[in-house]
C-alpha positions as CSV (number, residue, x, y, z in Angstrom):
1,X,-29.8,17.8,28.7
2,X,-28.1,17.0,31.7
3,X,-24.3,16.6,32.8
4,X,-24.5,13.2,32.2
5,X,-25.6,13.5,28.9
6,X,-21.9,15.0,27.7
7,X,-20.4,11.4,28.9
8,X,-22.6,9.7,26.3
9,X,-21.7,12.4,23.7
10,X,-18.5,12.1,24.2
11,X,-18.2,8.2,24.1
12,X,-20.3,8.0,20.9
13,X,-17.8,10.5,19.1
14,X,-14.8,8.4,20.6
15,X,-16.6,5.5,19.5
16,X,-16.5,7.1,15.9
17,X,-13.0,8.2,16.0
18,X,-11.5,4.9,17.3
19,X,-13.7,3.3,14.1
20,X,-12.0,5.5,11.9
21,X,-8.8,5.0,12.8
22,X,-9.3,1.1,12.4
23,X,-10.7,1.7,8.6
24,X,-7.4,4.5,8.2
25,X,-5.1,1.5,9.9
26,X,-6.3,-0.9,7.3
27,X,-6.2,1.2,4.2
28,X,-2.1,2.0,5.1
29,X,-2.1,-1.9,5.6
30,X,-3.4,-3.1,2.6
31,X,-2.0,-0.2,0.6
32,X,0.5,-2.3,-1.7
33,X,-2.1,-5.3,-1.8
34,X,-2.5,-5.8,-5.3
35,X,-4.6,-9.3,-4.8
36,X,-7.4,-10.1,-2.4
37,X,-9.4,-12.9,-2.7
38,X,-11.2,-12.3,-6.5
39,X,-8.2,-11.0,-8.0
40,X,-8.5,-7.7,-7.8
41,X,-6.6,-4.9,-6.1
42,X,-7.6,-4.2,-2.3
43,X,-10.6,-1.6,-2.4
44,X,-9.8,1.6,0.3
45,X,-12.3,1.6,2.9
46,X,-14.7,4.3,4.8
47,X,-16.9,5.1,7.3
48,X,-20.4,6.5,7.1
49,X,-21.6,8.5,10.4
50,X,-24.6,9.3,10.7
51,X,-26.2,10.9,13.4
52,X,-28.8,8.4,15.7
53,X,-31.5,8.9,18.2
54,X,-29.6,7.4,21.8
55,X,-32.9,6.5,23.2
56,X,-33.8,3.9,20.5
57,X,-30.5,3.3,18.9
58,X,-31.9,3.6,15.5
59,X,-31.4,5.0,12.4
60,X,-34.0,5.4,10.1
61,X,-35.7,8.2,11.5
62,X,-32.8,11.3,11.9
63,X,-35.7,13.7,12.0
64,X,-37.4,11.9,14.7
65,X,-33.9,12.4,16.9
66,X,-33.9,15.8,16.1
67,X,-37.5,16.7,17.6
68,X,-36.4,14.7,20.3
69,X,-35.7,15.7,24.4
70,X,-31.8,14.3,23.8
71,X,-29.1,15.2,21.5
72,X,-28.8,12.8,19.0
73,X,-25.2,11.4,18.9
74,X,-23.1,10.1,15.8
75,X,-22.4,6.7,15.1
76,X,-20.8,4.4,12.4
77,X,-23.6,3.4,10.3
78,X,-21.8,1.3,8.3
79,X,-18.2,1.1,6.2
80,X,-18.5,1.2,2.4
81,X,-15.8,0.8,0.2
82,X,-14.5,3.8,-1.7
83,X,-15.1,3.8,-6.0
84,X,-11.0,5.3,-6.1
85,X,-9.4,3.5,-9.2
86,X,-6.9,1.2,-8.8
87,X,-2.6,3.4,-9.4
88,X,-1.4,1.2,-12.6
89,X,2.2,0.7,-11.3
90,X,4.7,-0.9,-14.3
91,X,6.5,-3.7,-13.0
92,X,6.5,-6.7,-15.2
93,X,8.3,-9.1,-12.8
94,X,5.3,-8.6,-10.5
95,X,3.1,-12.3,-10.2
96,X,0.0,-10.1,-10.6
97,X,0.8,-7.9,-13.8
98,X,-0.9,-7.8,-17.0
99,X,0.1,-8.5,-20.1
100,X,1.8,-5.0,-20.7
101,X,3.8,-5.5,-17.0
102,X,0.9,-3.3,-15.1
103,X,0.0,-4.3,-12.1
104,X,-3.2,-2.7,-10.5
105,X,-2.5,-1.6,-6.9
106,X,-4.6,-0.2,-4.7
107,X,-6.2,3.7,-4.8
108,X,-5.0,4.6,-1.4
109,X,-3.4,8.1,-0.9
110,X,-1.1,7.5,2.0
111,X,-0.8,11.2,2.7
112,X,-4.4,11.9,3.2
113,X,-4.6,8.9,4.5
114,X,-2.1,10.3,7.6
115,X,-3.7,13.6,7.4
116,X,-7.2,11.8,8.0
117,X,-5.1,10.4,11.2
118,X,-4.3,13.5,12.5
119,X,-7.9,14.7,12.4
120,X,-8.7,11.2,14.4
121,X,-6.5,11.6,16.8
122,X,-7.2,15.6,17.7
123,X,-11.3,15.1,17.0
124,X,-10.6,11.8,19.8
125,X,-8.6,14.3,21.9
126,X,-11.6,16.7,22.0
127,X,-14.3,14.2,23.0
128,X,-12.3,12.9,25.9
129,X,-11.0,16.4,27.3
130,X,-15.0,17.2,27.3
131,X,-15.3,14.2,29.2
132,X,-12.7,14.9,31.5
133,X,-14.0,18.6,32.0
134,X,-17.4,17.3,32.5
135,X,-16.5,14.6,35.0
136,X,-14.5,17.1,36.6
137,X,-17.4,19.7,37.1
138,X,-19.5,17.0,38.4
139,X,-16.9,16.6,41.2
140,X,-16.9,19.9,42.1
141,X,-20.5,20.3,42.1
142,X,-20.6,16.4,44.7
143,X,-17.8,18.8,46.6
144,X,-19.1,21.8,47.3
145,X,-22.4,19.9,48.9
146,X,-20.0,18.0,50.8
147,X,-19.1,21.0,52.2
148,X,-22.7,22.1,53.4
């Protein structure tokens, strides 16, 4: 692999990271949402990465990538949404409650939901400082031939 090959690397993970924190954004949005469109509470969202092959951008064939000359790189396959139960929260003046004043709000855990941004933001903070580090040596290298 060369030098280059980091900048992709790195790109693809902050790709990742930047997707995550739009799916973690959303969840803390729609976290008191106790009626979407068919009536039911907002569903918490994730991401599924996978790793892919860069050369031919798919994803079928993960062994494929991994016999290949490159480093595969992750990527957001796709963004499922989580089977986590509905809280039952009693408030019977609520337009969506039940007949017993429960009213089904969304499964989202605000705390790990903050804790998973923390991990975004430092995993984002590692791709780009190897990036940065990478660009940096390939300056140095273009300098020191300069110098010849």
């Amino acid at each position: 692999m060369d030098l280059f090959g980091v900048f992709d690397i790195s790109s693809a993970g902050m790709s990742v990271e930047q997707a995550r924190l739009a799916i973690a954004a959303s969840n803390l949005a729609n976290s008191k949402t106790s009626n979407v469109g068919d009536g039911g509470p907002y569903q918490p969202l994730a991401a599924v990465v996978r790793t892919v092959h860069a050369a031919d951008g798919s994803y079928a064939n993960i062994e494929a990538s991994l016999r290949a000359e490159s480093l595969p790189r992750p990527a957001v396959t796709s963004i499922v949404e989580t089977s986590v139960a509905p809280r039952m929260v009693y408030d019977p003046g609520h337009p969506d409650a039940d007949a017993r004043g429960f009213v089904a709000m969304p499964g989202v855990d605000n705390l790990s939901t903050m804790m998973d941004l923390i991990s975004v933001s430092r995993s984002y903070e590692a791709n780009l400082r190897a990036f940065d580090i990478t660009r940096h040596l390939i300056q140095r290298t273009i300098d020191m031939g300069k110098g010849r």
